[in-house]
ZANUDREN-992964 format. One line per 3 residues: number of its first residue (from 1); their letters; for each residue x, y, z of N, C-alpha, C. Coordinates in nm, 2 decimals. Layout:
BEGIN
NUM	a	X/Y/Z/X/Y/Z/X/Y/Z  ...
***
This chain:
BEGIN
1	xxx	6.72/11.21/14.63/6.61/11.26/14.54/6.62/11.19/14.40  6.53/11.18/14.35/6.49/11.05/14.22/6.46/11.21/14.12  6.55/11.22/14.02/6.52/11.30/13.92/6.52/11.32/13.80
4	xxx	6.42/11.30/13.71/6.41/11.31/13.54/6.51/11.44/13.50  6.60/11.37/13.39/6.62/11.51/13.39/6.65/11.48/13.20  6.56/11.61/13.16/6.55/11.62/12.99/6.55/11.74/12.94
7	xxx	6.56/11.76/12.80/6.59/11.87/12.77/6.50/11.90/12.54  6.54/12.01/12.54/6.50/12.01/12.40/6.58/12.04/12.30  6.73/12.05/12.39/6.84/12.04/12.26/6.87/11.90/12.23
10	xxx	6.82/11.80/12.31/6.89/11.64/12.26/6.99/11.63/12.33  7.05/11.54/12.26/7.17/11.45/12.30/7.31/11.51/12.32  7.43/11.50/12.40/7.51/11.56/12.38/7.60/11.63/12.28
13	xxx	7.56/11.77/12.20/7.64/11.76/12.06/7.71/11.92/12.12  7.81/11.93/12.03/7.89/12.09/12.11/7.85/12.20/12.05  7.76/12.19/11.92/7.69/12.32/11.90/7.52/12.30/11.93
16	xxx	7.45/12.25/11.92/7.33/12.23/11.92/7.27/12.22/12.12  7.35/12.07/12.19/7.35/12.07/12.27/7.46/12.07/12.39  7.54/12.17/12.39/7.67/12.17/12.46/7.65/12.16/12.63
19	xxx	7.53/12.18/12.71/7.50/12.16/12.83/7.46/12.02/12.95  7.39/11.98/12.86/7.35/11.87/12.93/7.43/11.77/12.99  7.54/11.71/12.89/7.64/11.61/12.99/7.70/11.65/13.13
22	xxx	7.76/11.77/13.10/7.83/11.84/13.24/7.71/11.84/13.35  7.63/11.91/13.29/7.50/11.87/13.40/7.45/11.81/13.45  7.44/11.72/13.38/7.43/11.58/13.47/7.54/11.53/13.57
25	xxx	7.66/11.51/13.55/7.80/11.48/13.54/7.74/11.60/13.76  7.72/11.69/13.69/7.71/11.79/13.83/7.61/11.77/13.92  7.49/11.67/13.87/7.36/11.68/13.96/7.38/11.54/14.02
28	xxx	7.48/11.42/13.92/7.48/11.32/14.00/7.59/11.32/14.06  7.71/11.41/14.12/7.81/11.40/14.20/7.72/11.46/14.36  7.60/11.52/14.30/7.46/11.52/14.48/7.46/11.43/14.49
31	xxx	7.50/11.29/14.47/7.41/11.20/14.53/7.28/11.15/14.44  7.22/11.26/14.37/7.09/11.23/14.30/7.09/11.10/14.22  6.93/11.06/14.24/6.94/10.94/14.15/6.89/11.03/14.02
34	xxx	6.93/11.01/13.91/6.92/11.06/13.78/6.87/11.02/13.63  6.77/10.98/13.62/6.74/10.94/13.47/6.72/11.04/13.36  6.75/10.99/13.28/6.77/11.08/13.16/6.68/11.05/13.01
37	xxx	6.56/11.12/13.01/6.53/11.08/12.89/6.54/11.21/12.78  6.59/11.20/12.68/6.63/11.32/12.61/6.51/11.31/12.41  6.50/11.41/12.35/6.45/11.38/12.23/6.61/11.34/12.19
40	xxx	6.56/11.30/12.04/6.64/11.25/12.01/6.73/11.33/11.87  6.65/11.43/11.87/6.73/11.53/11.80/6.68/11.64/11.83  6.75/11.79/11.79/6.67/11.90/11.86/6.55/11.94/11.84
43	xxx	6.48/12.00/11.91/6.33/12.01/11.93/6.34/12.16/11.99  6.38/12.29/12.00/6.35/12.41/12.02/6.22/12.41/11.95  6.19/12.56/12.02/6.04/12.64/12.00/5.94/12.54/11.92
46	xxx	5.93/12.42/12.04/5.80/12.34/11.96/5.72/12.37/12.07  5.73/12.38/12.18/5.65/12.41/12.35/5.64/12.34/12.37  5.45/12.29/12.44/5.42/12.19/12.51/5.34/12.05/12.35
49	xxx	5.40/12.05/12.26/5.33/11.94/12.16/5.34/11.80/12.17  5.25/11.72/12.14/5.25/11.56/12.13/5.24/11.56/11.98  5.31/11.45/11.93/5.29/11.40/11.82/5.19/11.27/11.85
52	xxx	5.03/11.28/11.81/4.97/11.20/11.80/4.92/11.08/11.72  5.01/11.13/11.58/4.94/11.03/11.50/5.07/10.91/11.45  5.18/10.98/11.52/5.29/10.86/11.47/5.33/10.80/11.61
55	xxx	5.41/10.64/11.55/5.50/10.60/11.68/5.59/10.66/11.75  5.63/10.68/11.89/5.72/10.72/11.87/5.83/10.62/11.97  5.94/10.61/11.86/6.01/10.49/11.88/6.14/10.57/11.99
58	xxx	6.24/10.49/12.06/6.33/10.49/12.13/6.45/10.40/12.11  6.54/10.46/12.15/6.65/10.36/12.18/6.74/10.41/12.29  6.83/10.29/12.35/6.90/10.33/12.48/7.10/10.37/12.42
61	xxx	7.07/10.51/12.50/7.26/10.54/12.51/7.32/10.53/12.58  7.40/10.49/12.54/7.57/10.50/12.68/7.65/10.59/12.63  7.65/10.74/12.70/7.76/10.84/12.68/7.87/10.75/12.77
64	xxx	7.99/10.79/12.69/8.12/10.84/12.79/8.19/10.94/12.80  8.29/10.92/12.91/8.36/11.04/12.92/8.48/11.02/12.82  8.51/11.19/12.81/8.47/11.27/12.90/8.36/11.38/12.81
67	xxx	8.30/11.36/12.75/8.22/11.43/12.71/8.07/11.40/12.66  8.04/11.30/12.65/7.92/11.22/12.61/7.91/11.23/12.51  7.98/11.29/12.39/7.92/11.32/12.25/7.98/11.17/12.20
70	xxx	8.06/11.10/12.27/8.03/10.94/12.17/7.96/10.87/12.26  7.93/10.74/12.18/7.85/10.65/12.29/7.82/10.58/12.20  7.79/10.43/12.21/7.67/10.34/12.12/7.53/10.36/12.19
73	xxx	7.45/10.32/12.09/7.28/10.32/12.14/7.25/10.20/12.10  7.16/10.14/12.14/7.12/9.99/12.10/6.96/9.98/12.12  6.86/9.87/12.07/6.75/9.91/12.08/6.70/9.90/12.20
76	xxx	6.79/9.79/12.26/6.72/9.71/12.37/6.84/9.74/12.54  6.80/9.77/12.63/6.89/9.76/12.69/6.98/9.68/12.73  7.09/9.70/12.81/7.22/9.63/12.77/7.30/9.66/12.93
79	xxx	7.36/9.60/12.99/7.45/9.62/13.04/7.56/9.74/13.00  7.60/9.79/13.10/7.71/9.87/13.08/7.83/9.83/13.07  7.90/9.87/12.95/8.06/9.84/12.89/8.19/9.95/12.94
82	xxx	8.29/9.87/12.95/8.38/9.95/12.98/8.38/10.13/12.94  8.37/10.19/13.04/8.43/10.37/13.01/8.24/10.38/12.97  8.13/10.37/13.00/8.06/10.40/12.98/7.99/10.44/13.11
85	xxx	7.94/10.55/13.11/7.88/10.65/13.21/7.72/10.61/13.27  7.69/10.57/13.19/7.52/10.53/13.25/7.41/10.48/13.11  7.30/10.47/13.15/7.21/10.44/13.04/7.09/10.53/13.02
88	xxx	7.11/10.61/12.92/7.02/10.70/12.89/6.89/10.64/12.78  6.80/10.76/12.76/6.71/10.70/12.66/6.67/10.80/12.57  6.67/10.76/12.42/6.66/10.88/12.33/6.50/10.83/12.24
91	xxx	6.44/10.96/12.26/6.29/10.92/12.20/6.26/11.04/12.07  6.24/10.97/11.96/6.15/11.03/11.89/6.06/11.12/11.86  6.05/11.21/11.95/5.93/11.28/12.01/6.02/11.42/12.05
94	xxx	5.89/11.48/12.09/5.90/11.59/12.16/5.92/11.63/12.27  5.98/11.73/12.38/6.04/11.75/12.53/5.95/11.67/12.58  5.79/11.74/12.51/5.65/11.73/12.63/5.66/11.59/12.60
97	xxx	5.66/11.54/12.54/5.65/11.34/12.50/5.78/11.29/12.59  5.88/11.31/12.60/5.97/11.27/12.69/5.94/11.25/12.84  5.90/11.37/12.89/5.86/11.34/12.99/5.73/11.30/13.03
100	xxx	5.64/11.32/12.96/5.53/11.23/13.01/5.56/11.04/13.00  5.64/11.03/12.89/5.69/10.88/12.89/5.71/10.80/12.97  5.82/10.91/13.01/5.92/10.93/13.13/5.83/10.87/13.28
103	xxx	5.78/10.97/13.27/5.70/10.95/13.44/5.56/10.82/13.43  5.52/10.81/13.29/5.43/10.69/13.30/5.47/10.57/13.23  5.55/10.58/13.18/5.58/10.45/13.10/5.73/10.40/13.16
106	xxx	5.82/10.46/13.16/6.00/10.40/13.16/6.00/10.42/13.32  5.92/10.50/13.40/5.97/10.51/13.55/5.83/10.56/13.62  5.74/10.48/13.62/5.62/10.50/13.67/5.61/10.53/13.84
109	xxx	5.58/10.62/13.88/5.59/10.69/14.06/5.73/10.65/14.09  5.84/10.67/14.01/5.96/10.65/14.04/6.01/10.79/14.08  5.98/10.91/14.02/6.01/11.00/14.01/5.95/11.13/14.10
112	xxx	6.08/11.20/14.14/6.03/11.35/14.25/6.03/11.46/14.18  6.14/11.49/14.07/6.14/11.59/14.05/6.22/11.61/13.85  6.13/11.64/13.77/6.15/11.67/13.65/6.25/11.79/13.61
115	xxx	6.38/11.75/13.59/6.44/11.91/13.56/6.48/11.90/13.40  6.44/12.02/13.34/6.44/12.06/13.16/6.53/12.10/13.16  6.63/12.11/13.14/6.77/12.15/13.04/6.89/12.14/13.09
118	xxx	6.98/12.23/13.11/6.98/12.35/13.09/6.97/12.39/12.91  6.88/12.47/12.87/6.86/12.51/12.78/7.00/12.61/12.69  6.98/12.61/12.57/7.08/12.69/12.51/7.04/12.80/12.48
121	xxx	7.00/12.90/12.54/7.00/13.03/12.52/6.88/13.08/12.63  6.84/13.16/12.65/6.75/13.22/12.74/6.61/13.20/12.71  6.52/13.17/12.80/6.38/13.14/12.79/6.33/13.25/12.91
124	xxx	6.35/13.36/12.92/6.24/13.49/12.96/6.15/13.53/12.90  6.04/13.62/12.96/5.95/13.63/12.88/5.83/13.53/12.81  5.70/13.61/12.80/5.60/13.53/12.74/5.61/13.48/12.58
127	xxx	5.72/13.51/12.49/5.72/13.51/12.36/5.82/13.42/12.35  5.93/13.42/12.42/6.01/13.30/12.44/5.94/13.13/12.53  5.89/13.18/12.61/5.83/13.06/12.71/5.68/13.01/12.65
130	xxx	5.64/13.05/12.60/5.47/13.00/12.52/5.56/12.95/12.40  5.66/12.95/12.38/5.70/12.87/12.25/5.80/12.78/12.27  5.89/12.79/12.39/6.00/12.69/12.43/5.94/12.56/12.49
133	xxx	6.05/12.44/12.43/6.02/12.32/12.41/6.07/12.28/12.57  6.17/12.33/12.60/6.24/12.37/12.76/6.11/12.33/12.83  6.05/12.46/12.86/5.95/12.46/12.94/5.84/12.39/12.89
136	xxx	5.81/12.35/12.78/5.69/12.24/12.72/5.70/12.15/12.79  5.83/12.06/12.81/5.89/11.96/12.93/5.82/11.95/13.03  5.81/12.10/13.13/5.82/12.08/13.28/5.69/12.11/13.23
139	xxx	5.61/12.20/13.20/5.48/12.15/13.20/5.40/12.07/13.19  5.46/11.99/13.14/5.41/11.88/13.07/5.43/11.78/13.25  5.51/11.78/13.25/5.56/11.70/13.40/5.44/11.77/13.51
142	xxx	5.45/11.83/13.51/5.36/11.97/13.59/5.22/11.91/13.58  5.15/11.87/13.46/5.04/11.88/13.44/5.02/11.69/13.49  5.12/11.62/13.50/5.11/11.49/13.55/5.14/11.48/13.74
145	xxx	5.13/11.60/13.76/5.12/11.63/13.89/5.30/11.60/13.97  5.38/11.65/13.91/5.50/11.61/13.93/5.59/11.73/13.92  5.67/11.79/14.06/5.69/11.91/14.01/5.83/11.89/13.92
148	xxx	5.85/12.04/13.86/5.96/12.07/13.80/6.00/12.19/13.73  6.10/12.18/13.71/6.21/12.31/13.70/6.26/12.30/13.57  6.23/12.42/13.48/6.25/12.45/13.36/6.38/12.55/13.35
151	xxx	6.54/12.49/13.29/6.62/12.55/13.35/6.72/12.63/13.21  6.71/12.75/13.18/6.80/12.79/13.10/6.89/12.86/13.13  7.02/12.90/13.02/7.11/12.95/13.01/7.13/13.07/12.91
154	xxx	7.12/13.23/12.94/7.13/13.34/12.80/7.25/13.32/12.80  7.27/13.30/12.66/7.43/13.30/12.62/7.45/13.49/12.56  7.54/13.54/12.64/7.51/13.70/12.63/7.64/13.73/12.54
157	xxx	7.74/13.64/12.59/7.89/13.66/12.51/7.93/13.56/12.42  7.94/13.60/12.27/7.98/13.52/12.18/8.12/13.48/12.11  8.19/13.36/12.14/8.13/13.28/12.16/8.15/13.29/12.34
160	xxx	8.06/13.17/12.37/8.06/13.22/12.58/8.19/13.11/12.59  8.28/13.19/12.66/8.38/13.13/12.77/8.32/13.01/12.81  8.48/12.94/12.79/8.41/12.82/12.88/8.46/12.78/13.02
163	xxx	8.52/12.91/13.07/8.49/12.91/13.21/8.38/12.94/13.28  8.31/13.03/13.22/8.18/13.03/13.27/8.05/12.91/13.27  8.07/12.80/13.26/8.01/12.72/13.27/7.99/12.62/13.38
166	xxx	8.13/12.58/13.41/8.09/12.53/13.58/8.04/12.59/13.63  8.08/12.74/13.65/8.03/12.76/13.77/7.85/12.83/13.75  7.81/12.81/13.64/7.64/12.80/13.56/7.57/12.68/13.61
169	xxx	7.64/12.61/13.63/7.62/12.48/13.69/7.56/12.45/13.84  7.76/12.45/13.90/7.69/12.49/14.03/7.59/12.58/14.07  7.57/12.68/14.02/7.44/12.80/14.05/7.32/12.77/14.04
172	xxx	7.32/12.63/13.93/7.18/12.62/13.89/7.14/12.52/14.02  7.24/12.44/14.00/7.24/12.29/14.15/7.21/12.36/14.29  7.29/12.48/14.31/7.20/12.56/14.44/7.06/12.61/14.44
175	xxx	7.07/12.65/14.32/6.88/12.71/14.31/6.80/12.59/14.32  6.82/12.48/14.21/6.75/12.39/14.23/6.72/12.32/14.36  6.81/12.30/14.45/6.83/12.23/14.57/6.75/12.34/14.67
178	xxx	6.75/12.43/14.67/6.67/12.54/14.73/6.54/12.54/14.74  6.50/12.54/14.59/6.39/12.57/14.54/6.28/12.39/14.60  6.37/12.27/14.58/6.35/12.18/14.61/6.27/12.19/14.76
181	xxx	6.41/12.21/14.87/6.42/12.21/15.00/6.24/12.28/15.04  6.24/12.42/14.99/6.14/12.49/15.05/6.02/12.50/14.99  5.96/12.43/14.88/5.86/12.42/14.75/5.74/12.43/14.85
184	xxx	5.68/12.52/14.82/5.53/12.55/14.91/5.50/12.65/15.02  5.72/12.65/15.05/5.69/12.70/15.21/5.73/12.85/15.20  5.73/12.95/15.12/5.72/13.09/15.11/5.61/13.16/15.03
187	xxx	5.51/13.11/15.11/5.40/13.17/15.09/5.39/13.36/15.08  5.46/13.40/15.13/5.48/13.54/15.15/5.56/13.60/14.98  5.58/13.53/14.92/5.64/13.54/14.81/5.58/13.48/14.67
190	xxx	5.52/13.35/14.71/5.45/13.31/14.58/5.29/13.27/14.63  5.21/13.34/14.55/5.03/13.31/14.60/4.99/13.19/14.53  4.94/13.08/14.60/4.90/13.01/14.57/5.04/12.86/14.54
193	xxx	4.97/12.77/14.52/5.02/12.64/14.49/5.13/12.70/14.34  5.26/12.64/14.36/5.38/12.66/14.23/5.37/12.52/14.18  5.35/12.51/14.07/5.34/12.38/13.95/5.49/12.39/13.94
196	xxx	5.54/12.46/13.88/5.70/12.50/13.81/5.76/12.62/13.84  5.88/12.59/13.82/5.97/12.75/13.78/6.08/12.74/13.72  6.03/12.83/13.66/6.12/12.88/13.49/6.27/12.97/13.56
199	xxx	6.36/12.90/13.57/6.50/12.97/13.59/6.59/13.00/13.47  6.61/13.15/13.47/6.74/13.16/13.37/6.85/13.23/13.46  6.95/13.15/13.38/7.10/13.19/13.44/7.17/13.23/13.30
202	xxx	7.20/13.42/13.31/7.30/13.41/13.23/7.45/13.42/13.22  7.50/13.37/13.06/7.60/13.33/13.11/7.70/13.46/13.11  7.75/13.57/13.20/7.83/13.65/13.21/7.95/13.66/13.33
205	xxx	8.01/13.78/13.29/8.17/13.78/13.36/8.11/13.77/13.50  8.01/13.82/13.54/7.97/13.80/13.65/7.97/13.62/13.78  7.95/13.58/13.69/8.00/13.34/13.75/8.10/13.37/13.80
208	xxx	8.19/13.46/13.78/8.33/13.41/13.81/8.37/13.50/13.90  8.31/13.58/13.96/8.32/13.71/14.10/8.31/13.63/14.24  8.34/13.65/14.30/8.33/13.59/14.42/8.17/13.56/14.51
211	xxx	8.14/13.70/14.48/7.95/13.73/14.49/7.91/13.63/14.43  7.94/13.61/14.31/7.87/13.56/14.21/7.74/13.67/14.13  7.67/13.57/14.08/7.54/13.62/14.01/7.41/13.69/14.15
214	xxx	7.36/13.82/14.14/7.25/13.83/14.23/7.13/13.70/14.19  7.04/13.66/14.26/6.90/13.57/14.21/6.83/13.64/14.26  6.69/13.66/14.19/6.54/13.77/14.17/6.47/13.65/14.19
217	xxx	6.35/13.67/14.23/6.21/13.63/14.22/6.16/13.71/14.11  6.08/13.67/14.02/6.04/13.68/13.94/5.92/13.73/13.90  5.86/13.81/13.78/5.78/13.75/13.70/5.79/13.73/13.55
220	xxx	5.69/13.70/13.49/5.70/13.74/13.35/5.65/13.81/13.27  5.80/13.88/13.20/5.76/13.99/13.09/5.66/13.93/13.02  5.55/13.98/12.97/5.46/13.98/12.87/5.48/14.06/12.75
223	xxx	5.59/14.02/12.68/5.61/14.06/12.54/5.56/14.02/12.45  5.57/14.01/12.29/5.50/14.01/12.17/5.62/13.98/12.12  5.62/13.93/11.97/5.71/13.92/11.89/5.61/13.94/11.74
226	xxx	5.72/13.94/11.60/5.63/13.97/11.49/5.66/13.89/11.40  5.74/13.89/11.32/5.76/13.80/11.20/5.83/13.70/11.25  5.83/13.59/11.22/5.90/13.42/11.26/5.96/13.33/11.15
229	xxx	5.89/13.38/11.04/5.92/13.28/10.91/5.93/13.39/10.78  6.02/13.32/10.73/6.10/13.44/10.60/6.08/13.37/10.48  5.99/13.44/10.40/5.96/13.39/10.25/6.11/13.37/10.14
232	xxx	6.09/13.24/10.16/6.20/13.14/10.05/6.13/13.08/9.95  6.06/13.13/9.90/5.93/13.09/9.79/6.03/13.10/9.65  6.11/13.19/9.65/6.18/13.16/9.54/6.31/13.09/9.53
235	xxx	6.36/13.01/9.61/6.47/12.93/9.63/6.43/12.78/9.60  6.53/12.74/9.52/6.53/12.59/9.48/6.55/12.52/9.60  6.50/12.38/9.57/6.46/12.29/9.66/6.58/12.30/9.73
238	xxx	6.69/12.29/9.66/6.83/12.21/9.70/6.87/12.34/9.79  6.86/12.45/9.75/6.88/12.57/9.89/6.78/12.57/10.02  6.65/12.49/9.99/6.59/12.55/10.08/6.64/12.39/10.24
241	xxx	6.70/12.29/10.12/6.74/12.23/10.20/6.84/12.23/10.28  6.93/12.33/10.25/7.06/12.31/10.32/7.06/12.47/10.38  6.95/12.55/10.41/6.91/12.63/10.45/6.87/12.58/10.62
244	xxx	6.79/12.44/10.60/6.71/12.39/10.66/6.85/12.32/10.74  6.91/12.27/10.66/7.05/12.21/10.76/7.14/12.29/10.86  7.17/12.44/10.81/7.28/12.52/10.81/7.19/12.61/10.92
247	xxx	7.08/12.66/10.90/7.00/12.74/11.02/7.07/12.87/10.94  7.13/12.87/10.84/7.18/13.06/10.80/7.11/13.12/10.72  7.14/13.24/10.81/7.00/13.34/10.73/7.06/13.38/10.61
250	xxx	7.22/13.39/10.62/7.29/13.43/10.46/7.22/13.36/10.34  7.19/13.22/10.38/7.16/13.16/10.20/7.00/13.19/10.20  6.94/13.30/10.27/6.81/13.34/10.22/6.79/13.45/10.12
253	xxx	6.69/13.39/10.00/6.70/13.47/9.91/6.68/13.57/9.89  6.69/13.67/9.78/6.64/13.78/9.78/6.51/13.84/9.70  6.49/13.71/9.62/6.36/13.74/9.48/6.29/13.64/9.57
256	xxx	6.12/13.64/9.56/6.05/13.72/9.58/6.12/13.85/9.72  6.07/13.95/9.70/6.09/14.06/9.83/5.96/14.00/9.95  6.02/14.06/10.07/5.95/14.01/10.16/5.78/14.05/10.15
259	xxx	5.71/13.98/10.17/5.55/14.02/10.17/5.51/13.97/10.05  5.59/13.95/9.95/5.53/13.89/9.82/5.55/13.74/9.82  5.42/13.65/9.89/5.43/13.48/9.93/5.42/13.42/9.83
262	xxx	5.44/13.46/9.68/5.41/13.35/9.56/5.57/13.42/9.47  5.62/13.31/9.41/5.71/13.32/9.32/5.64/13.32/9.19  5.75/13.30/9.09/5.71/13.31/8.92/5.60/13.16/8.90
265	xxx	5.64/13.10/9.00/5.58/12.99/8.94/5.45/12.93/9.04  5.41/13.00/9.12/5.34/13.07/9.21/5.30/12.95/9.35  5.45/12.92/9.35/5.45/12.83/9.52/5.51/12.92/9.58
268	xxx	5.44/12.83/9.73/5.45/12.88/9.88/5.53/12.82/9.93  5.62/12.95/10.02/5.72/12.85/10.14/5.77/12.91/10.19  5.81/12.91/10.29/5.86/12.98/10.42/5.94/12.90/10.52
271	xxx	6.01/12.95/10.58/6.15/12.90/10.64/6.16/12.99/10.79  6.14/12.91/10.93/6.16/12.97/11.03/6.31/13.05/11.03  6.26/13.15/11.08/6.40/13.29/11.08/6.33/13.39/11.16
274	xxx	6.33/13.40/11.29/6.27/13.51/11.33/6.34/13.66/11.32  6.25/13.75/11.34/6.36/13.87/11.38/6.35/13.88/11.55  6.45/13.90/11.54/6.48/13.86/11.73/6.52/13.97/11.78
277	xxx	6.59/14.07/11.71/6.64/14.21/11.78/6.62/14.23/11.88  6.46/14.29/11.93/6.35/14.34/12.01/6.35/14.25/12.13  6.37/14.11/12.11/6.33/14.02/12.22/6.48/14.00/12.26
280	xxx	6.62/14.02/12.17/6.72/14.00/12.27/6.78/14.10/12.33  6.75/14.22/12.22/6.82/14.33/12.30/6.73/14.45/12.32  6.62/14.41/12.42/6.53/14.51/12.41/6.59/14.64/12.52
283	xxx	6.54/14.78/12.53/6.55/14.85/12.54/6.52/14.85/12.68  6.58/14.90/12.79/6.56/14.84/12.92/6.43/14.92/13.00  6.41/15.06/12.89/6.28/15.13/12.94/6.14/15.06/12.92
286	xxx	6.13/14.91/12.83/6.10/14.83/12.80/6.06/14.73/12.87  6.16/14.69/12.96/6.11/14.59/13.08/6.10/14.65/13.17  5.97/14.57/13.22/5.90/14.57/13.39/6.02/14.53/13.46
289	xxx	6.04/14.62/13.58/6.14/14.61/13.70/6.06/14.46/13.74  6.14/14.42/13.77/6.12/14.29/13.85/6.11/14.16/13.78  6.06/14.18/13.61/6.06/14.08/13.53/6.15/14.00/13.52
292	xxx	6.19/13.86/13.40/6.24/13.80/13.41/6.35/13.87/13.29  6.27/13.92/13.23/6.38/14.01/13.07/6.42/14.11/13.16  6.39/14.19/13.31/6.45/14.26/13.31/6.57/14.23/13.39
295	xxx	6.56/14.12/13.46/6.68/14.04/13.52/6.79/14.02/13.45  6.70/13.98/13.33/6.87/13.92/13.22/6.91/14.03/13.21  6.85/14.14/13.20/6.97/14.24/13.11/7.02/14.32/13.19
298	xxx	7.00/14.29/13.35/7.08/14.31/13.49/7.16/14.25/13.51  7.21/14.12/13.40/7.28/14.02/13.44/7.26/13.98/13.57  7.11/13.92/13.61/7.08/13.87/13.73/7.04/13.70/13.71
301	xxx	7.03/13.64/13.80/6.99/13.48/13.74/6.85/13.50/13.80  6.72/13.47/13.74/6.57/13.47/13.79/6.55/13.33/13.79  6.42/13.38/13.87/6.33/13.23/13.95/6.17/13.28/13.94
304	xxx	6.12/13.21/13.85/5.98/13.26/13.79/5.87/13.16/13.86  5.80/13.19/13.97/5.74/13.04/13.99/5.61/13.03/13.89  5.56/12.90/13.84/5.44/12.95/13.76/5.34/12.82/13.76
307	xxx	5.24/12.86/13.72/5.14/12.73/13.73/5.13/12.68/13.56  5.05/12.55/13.61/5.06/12.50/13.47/4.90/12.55/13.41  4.89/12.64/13.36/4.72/12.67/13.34/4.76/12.83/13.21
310	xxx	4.67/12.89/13.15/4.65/12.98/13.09/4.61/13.11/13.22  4.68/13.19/13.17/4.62/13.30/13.30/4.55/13.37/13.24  4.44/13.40/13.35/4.34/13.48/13.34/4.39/13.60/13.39
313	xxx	4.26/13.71/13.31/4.27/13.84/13.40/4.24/13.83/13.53  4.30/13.99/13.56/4.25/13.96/13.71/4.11/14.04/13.77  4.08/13.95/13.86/3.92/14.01/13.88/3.80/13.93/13.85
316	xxx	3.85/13.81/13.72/3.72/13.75/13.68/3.70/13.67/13.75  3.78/13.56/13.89/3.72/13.42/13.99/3.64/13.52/14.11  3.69/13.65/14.10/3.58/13.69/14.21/3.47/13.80/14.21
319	xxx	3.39/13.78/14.05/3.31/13.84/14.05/3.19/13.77/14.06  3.08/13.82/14.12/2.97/13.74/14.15/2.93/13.66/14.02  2.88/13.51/14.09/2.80/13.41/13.95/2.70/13.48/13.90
322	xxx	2.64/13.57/13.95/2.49/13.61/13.87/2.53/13.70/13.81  2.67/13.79/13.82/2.69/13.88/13.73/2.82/13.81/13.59  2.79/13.70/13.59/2.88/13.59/13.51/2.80/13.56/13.37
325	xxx	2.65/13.54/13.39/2.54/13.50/13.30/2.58/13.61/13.19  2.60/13.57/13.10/2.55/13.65/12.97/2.42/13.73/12.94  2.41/13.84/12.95/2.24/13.88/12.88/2.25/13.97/12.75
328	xxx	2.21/13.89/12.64/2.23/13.97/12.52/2.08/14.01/12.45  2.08/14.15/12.37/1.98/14.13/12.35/1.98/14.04/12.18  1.90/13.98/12.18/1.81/13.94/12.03/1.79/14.00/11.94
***
């Protein structure tokens, strides 16, 4: 099997992107043929975006072992050098821009199957997945008629064990090979044609039982979320920059108070910081049985299958055309 496989944390780094190398490292000991096109630095909660009005430039990497976090990159491809693992590609762009690249430009009808991450934290739910750059990926692949598998990891225990990680691995390599094997042919379970599916695996004591993790079929929570961005309107430049480096909510200020968007000198600005509470540790009376939020917090691994399209309510493809016409009065 010929497989893209990209992600929206980037390139191998141990806080940002700590999954991908091993992953690979685990999909190509199948056998699989494996290309790798990755952004080139992190790209969370951007979804499915193109950047349309700039270049977007590339260069080729060579991780080695044992960890991929060194490597030279060069502009142009190169042979491989001693202790070097393969040749990757890092693009300027976005998940969704990787892989469309990917499939039309760097490996044109080369490709069977597009897999996104494994992601660093959990992608359940409609408030997590309409904003994840993860699944912007396999959409995006999806929408070029090419299936794929949008693959995360809830990190539940801080910091997570790092024995729970192989075997996150292997789990995901079964589902995926599964999901592979039978794509179309459980009709009795999924209606209609599957574009993609959104898998989370979290990571708990549970990898390491003999059972292992139970796996659900899926759907998706339809949650909401509320505030995203936290007024820094009164913070100097030089804070708001290393705010912007650091991702800590500690160096957010306290003058202006929240809701008041103008400082003394009456500029705007705002600094992504969501409040997450609700979406990570929601209340279990909360989730729909069967959902994908309600899986995670069963510590179960889910399998969401989904199309690449906006969903409609249900009822509107089968109500008669004449009762479709608008009649308003004047």
């Amino acid at each position: 099997m010929k497989v893209l496989l990209t992600n929206d944390d980037g390139p191998p780094h141990p806080v940002t992107s700590p999954f991908v190398w091993a992953f690979y490292e685990q999909i190509t000991a199948l056998g699989w043929d494996v290309k790798v096109v990755l952004p080139s630095s992190q790209k969370s909660w951007i979804g499915k975006a193109f950047h349309i009005t700039e270049i977007t430039k590339g260069r080729y990497f060579y991780p080695t072992k044992p960890d991929g976090l060194s490597g030279e990159t060069s502009p142009i491809s190169r042979p491989l050098k001693d202790g070097e693992v393969a040749e990757w590609i890092l693009l300027d762009g976005t998940p969704a821009t990787c892989a469309n690249v990917a499939l039309h430009n760097l490996y044109p009808g080369q490709i069977d199957l597009v897999i996104s991450g494994p992601n660093l934290g959990r992608n359940t739910s409609s408030a997590f997945a309409l904003s994840s750059g993860t699944i912007g990926a396999a959409l995006s692949a999806s929408l070029s008629k090419t299936r794929s598998i949008a693959l995360s990891y809830g990190v539940v225990v801080h910091p997570t064990p790092s024995e729970f990680l192989e075997p996150s691995h292997m789990l995901a390599c079964r589902i995926i090979r599964h999901l592979w094997d039978n794509w179309g042919h459980d009709d009795g379970l999924r209606a209609g044609e599957v574009d993609l599916y959104n898998v989370n695996i979290p990571l708990v004591e549970g990898l390491l039982t003999d059972e292992g993790l139970k796996i659900m079929w899926t759907c998706m929570w339809r949650n909401s979320y509320g505030r995203l961005f936290k007024d820094v309107s009164g913070a100097t430049t030089d804070k708001v920059l290393q705010m912007n480096a650091t991702g800590s909510g500690a160096l957010l200020p306290t003058h202006p108070p929240d809701g008041d968007a103008t400082s003394s000198n009456g500029t705007l600005a705002f600094k992504f910081s969501p409040a997450m509470e609700g979406l990570i540790h929601p209340e279990e009376s909360s989730l729909p049985v069967g959902s994908d939020g309600w899986a995670m917090f069963k510590g179960y691994a889910s399998v969401t299958p989904l199309r690449s399209g906006f969903a409609e309510p249900a009822g509107e493809a089968t109500r008669n055309i004449e009762d479709r016409v608008w009649k308003m009065k004047l």
